[in-house]
C-alpha positions, -999 to 999 in steps of 0.1 A, spaced: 0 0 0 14 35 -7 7 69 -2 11 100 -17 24 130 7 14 165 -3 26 195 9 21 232 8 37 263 18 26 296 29 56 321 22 52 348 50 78 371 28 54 375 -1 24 364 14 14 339 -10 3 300 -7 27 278 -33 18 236 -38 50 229 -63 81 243 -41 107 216 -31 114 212 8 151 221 3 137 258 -5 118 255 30 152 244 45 174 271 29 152 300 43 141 286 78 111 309 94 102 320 57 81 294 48 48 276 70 46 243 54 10 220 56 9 184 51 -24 173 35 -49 151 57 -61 133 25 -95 145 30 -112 166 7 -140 188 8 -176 185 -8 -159 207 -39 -132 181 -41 -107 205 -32 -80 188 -7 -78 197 29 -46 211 46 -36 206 84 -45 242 95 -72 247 77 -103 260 88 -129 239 82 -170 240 91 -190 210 104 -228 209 101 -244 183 119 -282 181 107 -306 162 130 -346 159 113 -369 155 145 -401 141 131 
């Protein structure tokens, strides 16, 4: 069984999020760079969901 590991990073420098750095630029400029792994989750949009991400449960309950 494998697994794919994702990763982002959110560049605090130029305050933009980037999905296809490699982690030796995270390493060369420690305290630049927040990196997220992916849960492999994804959201009803199938967009893929990120430790740190903010994410909204609603729990419906129908009483009859």
């Amino acid at each position: 069984m494998s697994r794919n590991f994702n990763f982002r990073a959110w560049d605090k420098k130029n305050k933009e999020m980037d999905y296809d750095m490699y982690m030796d630029t995270w390493l060369k400029y420690p305290g630049q760079y927040t990196v997220m792994q992916s849960t492999g989750l994804f959201d009803k949009n199938s967009t893929e969901i990120y430790e740190a991400d903010i994410v909204e449960w609603v729990n419906v309950v129908t009483q009859q």
